[in-house]
C-alpha positions as CSV (number, residue, x, y, z in Angstrom):
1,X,12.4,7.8,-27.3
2,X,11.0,5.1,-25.6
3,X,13.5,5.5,-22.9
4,X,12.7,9.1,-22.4
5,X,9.0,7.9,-22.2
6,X,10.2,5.2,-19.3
7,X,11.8,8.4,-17.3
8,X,8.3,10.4,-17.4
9,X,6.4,7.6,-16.7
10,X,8.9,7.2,-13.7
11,X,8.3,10.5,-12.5
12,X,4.8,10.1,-12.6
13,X,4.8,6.9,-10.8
14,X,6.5,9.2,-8.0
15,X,4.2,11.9,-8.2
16,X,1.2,8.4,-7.6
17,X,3.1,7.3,-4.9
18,X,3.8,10.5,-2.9
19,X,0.4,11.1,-3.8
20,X,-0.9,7.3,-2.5
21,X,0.9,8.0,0.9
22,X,-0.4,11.4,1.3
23,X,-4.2,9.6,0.9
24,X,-3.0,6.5,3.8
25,X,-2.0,9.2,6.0
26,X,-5.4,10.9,6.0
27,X,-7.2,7.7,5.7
28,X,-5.9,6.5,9.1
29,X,-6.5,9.1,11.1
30,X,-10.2,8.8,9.8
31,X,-10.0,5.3,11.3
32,X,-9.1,6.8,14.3
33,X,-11.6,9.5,14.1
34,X,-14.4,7.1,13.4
35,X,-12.8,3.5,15.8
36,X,-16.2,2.6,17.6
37,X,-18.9,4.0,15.1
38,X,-21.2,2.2,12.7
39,X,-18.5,3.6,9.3
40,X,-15.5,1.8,10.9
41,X,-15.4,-1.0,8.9
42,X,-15.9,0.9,6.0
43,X,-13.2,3.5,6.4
44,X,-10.8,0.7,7.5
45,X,-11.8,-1.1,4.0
46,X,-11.0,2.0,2.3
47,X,-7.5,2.3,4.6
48,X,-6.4,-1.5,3.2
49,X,-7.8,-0.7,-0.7
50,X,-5.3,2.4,0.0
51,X,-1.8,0.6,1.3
52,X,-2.6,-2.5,-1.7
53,X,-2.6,0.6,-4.0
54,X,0.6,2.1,-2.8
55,X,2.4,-1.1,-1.9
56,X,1.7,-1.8,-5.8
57,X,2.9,1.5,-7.1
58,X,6.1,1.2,-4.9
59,X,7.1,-2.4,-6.5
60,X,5.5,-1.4,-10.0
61,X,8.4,1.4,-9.7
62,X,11.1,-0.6,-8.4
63,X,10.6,-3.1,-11.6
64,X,10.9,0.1,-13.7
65,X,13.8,1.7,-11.9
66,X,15.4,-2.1,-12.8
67,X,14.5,-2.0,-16.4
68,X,15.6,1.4,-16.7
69,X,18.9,0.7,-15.2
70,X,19.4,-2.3,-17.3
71,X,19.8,-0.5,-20.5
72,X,23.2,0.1,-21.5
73,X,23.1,3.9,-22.2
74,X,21.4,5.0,-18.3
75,X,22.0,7.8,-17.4
């Protein structure tokens, strides 16, 4: 049980981090968009907040994927 509850956490962790990258993406080009204007800083704030978050999911993940794999009966 809890191991099925590691695997759906998992999944949703992926679903966070496509999600996360999907949010940089945009996020950037609105640096571009706004490189010279009085928001700049802001939107570039935002843009770091943004890869801290994903860089977090991403190793948050891989220290599941290793606990998971640990476990004698992995699939």
């Amino acid at each position: 049980m809890f191991q099925d509850a590691s695997y759906r956490q998992l999944a949703s962790f992926n679903r966070r981090i496509a999600d996360g990258r999907e949010r940089v993406a945009v996020q950037k080009a609105r640096v571009l968009e706004l490189k010279g204007r009085p928001a700049y800083g802001d939107a570039e704030g935002l843009l770091r907040v943004l890869e801290r978050s994903l860089q977090l999911m991403i190793q948050y993940r891989a220290m599941l994927l290793d606990e998971l794999m640990s476990w004698p009966d992995y699939r």
